[in-house]
BAKE-545504 format. One record per residue (C-alpha): x, y, z; residue in three letters. Coordinates in steps of 0.2 Angstrom, whole numbers, padded with zeros to 4 digits, m for minus. Layout:
BEGIN
{c1=X&c2=Y&c3=Z&residu=ala}
...
***
This chain:
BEGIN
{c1=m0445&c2=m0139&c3=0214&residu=unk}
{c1=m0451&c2=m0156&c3=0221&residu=unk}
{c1=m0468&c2=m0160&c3=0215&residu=unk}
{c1=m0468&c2=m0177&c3=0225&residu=unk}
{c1=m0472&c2=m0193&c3=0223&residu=unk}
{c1=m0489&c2=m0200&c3=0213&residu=unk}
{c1=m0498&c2=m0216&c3=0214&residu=unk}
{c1=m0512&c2=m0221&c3=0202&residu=unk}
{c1=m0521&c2=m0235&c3=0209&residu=unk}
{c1=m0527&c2=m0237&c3=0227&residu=unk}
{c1=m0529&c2=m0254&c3=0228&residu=unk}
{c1=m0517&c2=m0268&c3=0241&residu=unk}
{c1=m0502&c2=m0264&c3=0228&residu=unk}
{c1=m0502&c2=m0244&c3=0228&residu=unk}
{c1=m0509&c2=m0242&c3=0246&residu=unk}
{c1=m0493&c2=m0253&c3=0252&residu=unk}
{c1=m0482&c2=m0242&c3=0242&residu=unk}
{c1=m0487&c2=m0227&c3=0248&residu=unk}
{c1=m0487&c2=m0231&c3=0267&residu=unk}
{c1=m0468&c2=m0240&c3=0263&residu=unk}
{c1=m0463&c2=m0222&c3=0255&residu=unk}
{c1=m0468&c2=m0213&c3=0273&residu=unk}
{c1=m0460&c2=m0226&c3=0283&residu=unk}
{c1=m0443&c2=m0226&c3=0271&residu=unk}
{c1=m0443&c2=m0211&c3=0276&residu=unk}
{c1=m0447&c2=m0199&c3=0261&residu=unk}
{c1=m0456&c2=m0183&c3=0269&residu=unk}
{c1=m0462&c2=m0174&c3=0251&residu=unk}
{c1=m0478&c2=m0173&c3=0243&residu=unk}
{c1=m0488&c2=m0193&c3=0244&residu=unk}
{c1=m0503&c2=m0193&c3=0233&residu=unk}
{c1=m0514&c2=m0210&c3=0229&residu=unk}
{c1=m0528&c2=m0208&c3=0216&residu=unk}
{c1=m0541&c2=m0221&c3=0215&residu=unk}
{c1=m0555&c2=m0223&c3=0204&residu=unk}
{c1=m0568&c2=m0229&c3=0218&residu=unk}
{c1=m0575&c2=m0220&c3=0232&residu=unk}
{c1=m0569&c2=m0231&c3=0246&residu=unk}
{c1=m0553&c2=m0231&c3=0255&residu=unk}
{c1=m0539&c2=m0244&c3=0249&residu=unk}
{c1=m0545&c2=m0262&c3=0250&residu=unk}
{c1=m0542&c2=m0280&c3=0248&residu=unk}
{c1=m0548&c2=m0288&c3=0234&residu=unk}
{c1=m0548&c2=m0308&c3=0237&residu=unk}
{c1=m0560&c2=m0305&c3=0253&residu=unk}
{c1=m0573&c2=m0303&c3=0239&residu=unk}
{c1=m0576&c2=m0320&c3=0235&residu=unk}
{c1=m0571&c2=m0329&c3=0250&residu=unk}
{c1=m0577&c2=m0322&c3=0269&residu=unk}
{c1=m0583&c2=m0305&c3=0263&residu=unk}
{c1=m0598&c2=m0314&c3=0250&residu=unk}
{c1=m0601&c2=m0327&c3=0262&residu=unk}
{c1=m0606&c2=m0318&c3=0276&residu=unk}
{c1=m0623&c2=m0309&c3=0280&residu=unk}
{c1=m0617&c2=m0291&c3=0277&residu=unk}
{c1=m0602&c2=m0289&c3=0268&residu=unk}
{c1=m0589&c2=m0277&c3=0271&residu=unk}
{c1=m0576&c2=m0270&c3=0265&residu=unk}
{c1=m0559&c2=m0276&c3=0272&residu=unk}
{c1=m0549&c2=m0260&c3=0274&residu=unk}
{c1=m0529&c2=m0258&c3=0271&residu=unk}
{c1=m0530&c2=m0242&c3=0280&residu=unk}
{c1=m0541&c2=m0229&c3=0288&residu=unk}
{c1=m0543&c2=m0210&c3=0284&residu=unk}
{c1=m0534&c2=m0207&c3=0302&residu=unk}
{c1=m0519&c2=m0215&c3=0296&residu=unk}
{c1=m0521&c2=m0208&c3=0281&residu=unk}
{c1=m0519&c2=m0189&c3=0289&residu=unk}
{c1=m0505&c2=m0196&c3=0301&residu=unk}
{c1=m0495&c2=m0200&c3=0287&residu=unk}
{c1=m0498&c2=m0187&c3=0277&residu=unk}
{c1=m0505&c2=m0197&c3=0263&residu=unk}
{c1=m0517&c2=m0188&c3=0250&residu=unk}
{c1=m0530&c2=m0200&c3=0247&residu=unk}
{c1=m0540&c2=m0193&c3=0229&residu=unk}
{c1=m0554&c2=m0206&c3=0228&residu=unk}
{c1=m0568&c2=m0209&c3=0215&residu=unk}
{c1=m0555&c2=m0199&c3=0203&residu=unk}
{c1=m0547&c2=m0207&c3=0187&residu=unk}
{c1=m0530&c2=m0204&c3=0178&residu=unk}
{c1=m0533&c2=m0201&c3=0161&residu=unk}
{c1=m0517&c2=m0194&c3=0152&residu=unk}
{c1=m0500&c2=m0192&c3=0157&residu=unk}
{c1=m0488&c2=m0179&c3=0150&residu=unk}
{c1=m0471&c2=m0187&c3=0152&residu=unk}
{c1=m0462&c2=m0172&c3=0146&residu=unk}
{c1=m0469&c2=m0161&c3=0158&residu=unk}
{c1=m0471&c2=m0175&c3=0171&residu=unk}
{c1=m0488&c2=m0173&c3=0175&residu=unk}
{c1=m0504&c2=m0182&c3=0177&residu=unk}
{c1=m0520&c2=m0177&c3=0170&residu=unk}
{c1=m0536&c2=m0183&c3=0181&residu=unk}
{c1=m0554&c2=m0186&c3=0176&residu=unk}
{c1=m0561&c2=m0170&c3=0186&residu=unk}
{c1=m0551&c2=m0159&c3=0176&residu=unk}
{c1=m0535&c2=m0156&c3=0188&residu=unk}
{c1=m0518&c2=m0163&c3=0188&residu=unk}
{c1=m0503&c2=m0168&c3=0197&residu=unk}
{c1=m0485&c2=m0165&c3=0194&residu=unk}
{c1=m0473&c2=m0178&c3=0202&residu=unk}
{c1=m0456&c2=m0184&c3=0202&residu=unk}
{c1=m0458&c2=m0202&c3=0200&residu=unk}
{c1=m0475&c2=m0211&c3=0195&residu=unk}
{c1=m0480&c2=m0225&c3=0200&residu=unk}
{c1=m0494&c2=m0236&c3=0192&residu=unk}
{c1=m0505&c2=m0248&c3=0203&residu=unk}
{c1=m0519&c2=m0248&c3=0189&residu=unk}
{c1=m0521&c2=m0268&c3=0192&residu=unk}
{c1=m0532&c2=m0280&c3=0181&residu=unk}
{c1=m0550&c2=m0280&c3=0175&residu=unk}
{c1=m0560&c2=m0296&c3=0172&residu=unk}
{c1=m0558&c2=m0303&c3=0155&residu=unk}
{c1=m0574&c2=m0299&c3=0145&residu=unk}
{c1=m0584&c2=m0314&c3=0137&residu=unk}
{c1=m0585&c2=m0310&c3=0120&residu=unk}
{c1=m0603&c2=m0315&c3=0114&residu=unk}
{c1=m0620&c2=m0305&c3=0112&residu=unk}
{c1=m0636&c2=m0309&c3=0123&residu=unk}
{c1=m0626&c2=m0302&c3=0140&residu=unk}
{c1=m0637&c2=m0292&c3=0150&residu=unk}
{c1=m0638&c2=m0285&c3=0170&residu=unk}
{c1=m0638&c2=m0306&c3=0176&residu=unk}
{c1=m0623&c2=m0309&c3=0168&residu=unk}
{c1=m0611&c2=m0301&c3=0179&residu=unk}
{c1=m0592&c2=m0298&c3=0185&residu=unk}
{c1=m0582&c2=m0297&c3=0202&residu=unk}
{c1=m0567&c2=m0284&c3=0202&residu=unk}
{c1=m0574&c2=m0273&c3=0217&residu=unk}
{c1=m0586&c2=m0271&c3=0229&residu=unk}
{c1=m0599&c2=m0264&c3=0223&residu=unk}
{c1=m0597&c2=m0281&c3=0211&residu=unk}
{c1=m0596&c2=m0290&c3=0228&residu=unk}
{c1=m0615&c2=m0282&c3=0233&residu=unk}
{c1=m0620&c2=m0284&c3=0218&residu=unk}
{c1=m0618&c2=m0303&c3=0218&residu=unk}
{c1=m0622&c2=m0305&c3=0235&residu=unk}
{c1=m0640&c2=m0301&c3=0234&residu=unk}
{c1=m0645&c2=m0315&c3=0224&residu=unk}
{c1=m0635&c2=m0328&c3=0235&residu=unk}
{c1=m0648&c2=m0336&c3=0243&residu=unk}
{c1=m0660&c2=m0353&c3=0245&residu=unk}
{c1=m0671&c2=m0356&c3=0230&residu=unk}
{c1=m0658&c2=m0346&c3=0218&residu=unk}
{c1=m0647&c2=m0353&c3=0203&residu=unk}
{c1=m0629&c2=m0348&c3=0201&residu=unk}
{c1=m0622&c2=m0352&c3=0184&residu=unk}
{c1=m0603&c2=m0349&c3=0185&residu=unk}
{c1=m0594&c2=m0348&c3=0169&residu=unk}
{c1=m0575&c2=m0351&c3=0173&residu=unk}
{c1=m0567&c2=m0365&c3=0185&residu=unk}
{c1=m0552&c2=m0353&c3=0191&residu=unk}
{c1=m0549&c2=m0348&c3=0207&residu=unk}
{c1=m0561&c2=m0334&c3=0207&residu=unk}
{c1=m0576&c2=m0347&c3=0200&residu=unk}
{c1=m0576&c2=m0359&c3=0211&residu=unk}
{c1=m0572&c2=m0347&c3=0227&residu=unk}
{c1=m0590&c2=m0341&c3=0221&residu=unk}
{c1=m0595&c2=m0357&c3=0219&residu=unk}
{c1=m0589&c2=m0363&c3=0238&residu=unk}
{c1=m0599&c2=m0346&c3=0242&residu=unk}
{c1=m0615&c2=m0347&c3=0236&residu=unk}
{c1=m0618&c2=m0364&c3=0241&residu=unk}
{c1=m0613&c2=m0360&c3=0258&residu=unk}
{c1=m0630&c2=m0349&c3=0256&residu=unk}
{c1=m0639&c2=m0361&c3=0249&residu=unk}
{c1=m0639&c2=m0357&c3=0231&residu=unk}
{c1=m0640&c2=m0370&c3=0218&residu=unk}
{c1=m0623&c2=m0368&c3=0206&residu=unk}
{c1=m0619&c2=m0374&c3=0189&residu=unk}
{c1=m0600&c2=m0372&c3=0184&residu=unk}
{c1=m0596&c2=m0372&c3=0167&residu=unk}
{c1=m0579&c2=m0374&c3=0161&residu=unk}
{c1=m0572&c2=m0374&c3=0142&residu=unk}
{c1=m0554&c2=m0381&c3=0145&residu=unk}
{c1=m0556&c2=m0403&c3=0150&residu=unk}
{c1=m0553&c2=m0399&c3=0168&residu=unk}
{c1=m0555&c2=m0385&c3=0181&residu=unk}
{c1=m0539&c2=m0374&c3=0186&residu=unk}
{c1=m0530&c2=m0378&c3=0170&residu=unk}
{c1=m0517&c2=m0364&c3=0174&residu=unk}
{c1=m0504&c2=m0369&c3=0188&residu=unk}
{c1=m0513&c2=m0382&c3=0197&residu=unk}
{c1=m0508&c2=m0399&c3=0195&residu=unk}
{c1=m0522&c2=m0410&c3=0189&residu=unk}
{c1=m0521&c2=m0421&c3=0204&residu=unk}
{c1=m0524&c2=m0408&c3=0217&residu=unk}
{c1=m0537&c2=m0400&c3=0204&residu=unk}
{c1=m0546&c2=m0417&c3=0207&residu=unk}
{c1=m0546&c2=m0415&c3=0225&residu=unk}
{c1=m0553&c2=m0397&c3=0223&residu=unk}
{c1=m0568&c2=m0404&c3=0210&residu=unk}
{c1=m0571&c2=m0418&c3=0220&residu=unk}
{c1=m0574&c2=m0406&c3=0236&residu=unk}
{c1=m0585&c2=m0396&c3=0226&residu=unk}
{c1=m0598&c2=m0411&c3=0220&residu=unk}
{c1=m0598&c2=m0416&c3=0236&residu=unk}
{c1=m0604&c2=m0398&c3=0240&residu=unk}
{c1=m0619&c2=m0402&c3=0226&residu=unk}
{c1=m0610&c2=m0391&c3=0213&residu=unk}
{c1=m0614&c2=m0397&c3=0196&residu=unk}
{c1=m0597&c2=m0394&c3=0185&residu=unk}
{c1=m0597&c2=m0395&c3=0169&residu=unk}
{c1=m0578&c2=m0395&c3=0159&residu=unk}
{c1=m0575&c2=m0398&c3=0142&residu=unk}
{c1=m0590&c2=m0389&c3=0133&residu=unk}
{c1=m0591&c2=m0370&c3=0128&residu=unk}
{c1=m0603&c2=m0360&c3=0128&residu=unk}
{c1=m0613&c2=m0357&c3=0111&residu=unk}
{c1=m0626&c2=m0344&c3=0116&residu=unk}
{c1=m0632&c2=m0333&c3=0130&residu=unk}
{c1=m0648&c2=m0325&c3=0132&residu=unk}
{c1=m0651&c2=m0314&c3=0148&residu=unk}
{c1=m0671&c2=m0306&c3=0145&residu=unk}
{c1=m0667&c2=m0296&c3=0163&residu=unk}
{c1=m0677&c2=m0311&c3=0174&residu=unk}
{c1=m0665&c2=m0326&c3=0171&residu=unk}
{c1=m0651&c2=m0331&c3=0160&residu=unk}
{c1=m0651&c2=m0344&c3=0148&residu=unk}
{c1=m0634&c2=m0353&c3=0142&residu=unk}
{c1=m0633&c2=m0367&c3=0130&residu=unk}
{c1=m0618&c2=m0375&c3=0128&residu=unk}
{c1=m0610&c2=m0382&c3=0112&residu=unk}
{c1=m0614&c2=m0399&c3=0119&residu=unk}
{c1=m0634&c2=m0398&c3=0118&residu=unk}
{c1=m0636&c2=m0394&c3=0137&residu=unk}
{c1=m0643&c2=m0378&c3=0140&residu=unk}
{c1=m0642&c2=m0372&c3=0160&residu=unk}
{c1=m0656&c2=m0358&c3=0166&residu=unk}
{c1=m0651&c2=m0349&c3=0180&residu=unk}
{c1=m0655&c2=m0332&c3=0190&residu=unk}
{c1=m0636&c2=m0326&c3=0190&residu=unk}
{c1=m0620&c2=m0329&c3=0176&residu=unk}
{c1=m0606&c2=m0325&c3=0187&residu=unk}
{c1=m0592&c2=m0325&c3=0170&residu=unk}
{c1=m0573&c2=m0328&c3=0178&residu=unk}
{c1=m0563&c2=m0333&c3=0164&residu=unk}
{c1=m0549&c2=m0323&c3=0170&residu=unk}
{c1=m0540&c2=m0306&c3=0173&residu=unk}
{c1=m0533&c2=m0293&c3=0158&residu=unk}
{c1=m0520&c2=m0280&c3=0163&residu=unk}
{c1=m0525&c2=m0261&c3=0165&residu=unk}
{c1=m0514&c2=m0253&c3=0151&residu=unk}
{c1=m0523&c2=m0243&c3=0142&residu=unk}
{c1=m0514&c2=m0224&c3=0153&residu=unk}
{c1=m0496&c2=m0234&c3=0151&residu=unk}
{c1=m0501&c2=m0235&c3=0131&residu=unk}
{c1=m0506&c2=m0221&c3=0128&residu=unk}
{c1=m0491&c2=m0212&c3=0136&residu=unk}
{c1=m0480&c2=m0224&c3=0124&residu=unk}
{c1=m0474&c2=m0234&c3=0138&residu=unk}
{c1=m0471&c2=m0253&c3=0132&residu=unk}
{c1=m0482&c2=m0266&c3=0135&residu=unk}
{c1=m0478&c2=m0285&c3=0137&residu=unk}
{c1=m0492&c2=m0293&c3=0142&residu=unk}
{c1=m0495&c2=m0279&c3=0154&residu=unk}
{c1=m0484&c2=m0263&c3=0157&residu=unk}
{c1=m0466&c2=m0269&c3=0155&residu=unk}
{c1=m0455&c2=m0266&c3=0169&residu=unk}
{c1=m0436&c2=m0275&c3=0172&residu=unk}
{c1=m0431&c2=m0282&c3=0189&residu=unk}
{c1=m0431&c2=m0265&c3=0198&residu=unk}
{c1=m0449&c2=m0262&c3=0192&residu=unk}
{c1=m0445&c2=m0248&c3=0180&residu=unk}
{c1=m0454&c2=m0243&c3=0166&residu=unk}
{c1=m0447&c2=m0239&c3=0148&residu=unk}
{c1=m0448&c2=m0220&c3=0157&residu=unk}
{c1=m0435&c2=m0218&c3=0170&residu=unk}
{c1=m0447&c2=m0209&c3=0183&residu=unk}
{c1=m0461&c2=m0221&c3=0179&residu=unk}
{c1=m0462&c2=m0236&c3=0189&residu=unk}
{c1=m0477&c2=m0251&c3=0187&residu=unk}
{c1=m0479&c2=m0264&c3=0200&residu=unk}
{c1=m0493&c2=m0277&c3=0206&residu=unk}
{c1=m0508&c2=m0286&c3=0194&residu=unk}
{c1=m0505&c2=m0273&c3=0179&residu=unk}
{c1=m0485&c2=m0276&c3=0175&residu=unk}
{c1=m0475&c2=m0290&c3=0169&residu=unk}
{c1=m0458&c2=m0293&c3=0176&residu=unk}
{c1=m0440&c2=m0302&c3=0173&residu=unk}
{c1=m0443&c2=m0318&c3=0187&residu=unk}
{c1=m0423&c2=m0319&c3=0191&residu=unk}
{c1=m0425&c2=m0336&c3=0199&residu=unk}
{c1=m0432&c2=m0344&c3=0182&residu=unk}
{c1=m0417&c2=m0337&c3=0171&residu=unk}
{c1=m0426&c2=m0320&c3=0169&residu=unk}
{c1=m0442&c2=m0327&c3=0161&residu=unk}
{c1=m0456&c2=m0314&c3=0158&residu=unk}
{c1=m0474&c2=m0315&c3=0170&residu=unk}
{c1=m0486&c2=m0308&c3=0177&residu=unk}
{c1=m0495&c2=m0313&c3=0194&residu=unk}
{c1=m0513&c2=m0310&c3=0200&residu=unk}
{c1=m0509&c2=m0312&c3=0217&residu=unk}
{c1=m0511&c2=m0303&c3=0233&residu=unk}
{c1=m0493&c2=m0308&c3=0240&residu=unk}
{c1=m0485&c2=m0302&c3=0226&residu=unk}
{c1=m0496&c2=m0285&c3=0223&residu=unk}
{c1=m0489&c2=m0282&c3=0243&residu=unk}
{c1=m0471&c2=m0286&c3=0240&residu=unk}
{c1=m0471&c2=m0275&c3=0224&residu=unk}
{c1=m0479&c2=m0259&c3=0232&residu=unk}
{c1=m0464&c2=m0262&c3=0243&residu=unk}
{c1=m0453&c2=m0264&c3=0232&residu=unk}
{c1=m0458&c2=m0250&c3=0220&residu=unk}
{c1=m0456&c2=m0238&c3=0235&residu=unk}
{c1=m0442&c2=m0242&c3=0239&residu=unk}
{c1=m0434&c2=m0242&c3=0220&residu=unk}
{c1=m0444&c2=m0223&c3=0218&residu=unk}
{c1=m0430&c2=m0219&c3=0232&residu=unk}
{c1=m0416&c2=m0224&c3=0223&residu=unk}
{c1=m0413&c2=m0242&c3=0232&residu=unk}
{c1=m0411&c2=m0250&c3=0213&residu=unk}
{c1=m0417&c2=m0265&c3=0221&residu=unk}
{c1=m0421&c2=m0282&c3=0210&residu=unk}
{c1=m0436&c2=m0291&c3=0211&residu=unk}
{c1=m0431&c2=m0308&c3=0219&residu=unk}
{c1=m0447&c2=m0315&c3=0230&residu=unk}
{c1=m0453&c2=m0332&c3=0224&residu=unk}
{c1=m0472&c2=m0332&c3=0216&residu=unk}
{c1=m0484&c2=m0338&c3=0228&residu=unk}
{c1=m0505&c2=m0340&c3=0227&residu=unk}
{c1=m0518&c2=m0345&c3=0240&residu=unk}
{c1=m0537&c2=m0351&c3=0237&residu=unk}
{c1=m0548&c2=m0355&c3=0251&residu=unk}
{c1=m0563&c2=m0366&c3=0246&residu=unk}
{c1=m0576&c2=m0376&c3=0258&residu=unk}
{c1=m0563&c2=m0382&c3=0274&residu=unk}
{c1=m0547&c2=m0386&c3=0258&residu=unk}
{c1=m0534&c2=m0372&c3=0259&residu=unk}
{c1=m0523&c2=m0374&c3=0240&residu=unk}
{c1=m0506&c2=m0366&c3=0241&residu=unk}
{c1=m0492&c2=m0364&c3=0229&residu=unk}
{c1=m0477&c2=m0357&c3=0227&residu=unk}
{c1=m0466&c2=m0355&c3=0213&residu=unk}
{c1=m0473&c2=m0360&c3=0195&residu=unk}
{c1=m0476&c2=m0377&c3=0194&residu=unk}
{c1=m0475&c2=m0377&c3=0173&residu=unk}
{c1=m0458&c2=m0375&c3=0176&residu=unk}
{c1=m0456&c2=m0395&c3=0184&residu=unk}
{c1=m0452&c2=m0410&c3=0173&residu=unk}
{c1=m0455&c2=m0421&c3=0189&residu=unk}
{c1=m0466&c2=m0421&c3=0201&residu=unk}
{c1=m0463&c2=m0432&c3=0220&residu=unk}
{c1=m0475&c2=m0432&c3=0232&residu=unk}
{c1=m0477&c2=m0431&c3=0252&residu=unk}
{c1=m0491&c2=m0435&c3=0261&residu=unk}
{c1=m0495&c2=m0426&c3=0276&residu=unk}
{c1=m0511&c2=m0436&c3=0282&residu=unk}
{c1=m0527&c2=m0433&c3=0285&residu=unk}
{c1=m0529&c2=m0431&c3=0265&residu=unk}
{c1=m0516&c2=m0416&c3=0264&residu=unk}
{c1=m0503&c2=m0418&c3=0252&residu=unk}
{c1=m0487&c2=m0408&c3=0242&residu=unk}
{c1=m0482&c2=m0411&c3=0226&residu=unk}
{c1=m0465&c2=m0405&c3=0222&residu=unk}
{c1=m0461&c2=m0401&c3=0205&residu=unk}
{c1=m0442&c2=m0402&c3=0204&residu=unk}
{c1=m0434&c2=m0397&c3=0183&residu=unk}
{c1=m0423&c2=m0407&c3=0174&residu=unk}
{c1=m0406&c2=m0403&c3=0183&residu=unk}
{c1=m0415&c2=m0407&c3=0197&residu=unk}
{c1=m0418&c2=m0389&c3=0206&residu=unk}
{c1=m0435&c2=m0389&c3=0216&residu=unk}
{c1=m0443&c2=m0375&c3=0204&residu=unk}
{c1=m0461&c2=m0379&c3=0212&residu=unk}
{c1=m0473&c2=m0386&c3=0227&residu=unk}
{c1=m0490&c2=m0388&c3=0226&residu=unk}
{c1=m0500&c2=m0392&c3=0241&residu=unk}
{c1=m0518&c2=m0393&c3=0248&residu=unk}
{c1=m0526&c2=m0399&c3=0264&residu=unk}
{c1=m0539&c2=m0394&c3=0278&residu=unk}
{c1=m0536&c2=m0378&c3=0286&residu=unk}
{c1=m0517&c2=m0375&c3=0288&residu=unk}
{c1=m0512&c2=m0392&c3=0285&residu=unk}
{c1=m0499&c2=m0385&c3=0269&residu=unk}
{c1=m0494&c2=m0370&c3=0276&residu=unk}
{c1=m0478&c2=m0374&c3=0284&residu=unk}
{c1=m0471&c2=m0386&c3=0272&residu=unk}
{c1=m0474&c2=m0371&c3=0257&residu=unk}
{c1=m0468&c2=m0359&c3=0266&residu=unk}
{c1=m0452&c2=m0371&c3=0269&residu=unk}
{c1=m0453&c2=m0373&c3=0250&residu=unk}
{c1=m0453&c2=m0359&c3=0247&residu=unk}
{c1=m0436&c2=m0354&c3=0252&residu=unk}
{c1=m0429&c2=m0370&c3=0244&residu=unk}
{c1=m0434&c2=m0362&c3=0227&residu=unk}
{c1=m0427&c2=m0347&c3=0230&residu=unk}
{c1=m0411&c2=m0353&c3=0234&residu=unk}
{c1=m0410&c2=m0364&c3=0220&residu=unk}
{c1=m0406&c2=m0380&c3=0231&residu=unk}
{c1=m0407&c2=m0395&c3=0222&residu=unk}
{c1=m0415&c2=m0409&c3=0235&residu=unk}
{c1=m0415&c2=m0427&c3=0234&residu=unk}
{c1=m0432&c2=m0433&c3=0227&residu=unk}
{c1=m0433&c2=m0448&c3=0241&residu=unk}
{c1=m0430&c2=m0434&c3=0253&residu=unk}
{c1=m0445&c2=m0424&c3=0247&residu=unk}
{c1=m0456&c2=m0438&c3=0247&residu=unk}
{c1=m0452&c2=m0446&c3=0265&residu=unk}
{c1=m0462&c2=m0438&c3=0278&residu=unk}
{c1=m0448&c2=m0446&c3=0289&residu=unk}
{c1=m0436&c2=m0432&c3=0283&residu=unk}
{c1=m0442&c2=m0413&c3=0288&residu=unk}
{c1=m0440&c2=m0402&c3=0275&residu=unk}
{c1=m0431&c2=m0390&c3=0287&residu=unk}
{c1=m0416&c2=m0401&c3=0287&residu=unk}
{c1=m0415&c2=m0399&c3=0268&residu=unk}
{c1=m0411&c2=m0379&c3=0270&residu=unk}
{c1=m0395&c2=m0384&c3=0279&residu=unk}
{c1=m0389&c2=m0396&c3=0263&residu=unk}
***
């Protein structure tokens, strides 16, 4: 009996994987189970041109016409809450369930919690959209934002609310903001944009206490300060959604742990996107995991794919985005992996920093710029590091050299 393929987790990842199943060509049973009540959406929208705007509105993946064309089941506002690996099947939260053939899970990542007393209904969170409304309405003249966390989703939020006219406050632990794969040089140039904005950021002090009495919220940091505003947006990162891959005795490795192909410790149990970690083949195998949109797409893709039978190893080159004020950052590869780092100017205050490792393989490049300024040179990057081309550093930093030229080397 074919019971069809299932996919937990209507997000960019599993909405990709099921439309990539349909157009592999697989005409059997398609269902996507989401635990929120609108169609499959994107998620970086929700800090960037979705909270910034007047009326923010959900950036679909699909519609409910394509859906039906497809033959897609779309169970919304419906959680996953067991699955019987035995009898391959999936218990949901209303009571049903669904048997499948192969499984895969798109569960993604929730934000990491703060761990301290005194949060209240001002102290809040952005995973969806109702997270995005939320925030929103207090995004406005007169208003202060505190911000606790200088990653990329903090200080998009930042860059949005003063583009309403909100006063922000950005408070950050670590001695600088983006401590986690962004070069301190280009974090410089992102701080430096947002003072000029009238942000305040404050790095290197935590935060001792928290009081939120339901009409403003009230943190003191460790340092003496103590910062009073009408919001506490907290982003200090994302944790993996586990807990149904746990409890099914999958293994867990800093997320769900799949191999190169995505598979799971279960044969008929695939992971892919935010909630997995993976073998990276071009870094010698080394485990990660990526928050990013790029990769949640390639995976969905990949996963379908795999759920077919292709046996088809994960080989795409990590790469991230942030859009703040007119700067566009972009990255590809991971930069922690460069022992030296070259330069290239681009003009009009756009840069690269390539991050080459000891043997000299460009492993890394790090840019940021007005507008489009980086995309190019990235994206020519990028296919450096995925063929493992080991440049000349002189070459890399002379803007007299096109970095076309080097993929003929």
């Amino acid at each position: 009996m074919t019971r069809g393929m299932v996919i937990i987790g209507a997000g960019e990842c599993g909405g990709r994987a099921a439309f990539a199943l349909r157009d592999l060509g697989y005409d059997g049973l398609v269902t996507l189970v989401g635990d929120e009540p609108h169609l499959p959406y994107e998620r970086p929208p929700l800090s960037k041109e979705a909270m910034a705007s007047d009326a923010p509105e959900i950036k679909a993946i699909v519609s409910d016409d394509l859906l039906a064309e497809k033959s897609i089941r779309h169970l919304h506002s419906v959680r996953a809450v067991a699955i019987d690996r035995a009898a391959h099947e999936v218990r949901l939260s209303d009571g049903s369930s669904l048997s499948y053939d192969k499984l895969l899970l798109a569960t993604g990542s929730t934000p990491r919690k703060l761990p301290m007393p005194g949060l209240g209904p001002r102290c809040v969170y952005l995973r969806t959209f109702a997270d995005a409304l939320a925030i929103r309405a207090y995004l406005r003249p007169g208003n202060r934002v505190a911000v606790i966390g200088g990653g990329f989703i903090g200080l998009e939020l930042a860059a949005s609310a003063r583009k309403l006219g909100a006063s922000v406050t950005v408070i950050e632990a670590q001695p600088r903001i983006l401590m986690r794969g962004v070069p301190a040089e280009i974090a410089a140039v992102v701080h430096d944009a947002h003072v000029s904005e009238g942000v305040d950021i404050l790095c290197g002090d935590g935060i001792a206490a928290i009081a939120d009495d339901g009409k403003e919220v009230r943190v003191a940091l460790a340092g003496g300060r103590e910062i009073t505003a009408d919001l506490a947006i907290i982003g200090i990162g994302a944790v993996p959604v586990t807990g149904l891959a746990a409890e099914a005795g999958l293994a867990i490795d800093n997320g769900i742990s799949v191999d190169a192909q995505l598979l799971t410790s279960d044969p008929d149990i695939f992971a892919a996107g935010d909630c997995c970690s993976f073998p990276l083949a071009v870094y010698g195998g080394r485990r990660v995991r990526l928050e990013a949109w790029r990769n949640a797409q390639e995976q969905g893709a990949l996963a379908a794919r795999n759920m077919l039978g292709a046996g088809e190893a994960h080989a795409a080159v990590p790469w991230f985005w942030s859009d703040q004020y007119a700067l566009s950052l972009q990255i590809a590869g991971l930069s922690d992996e460069g022992k030296i780092t070259v330069r290239r100017d681009l003009g009009e205050g756009a840069f690269i920093l390539f991050h080459l490792a000891e043997d000299g393989r460009l492993v890394a490049a790090s840019g940021i710029g007005p507008g489009n300024a980086v995309a190019r040179d990235i994206r020519l990057a990028e296919m450096l590091i995925a063929r493992r081309a080991t440049p000349a550093p002189e070459a890399l930093g002379s803007q007299a050299v096109k970095l076309k030229s080097l993929l003929a080397v």
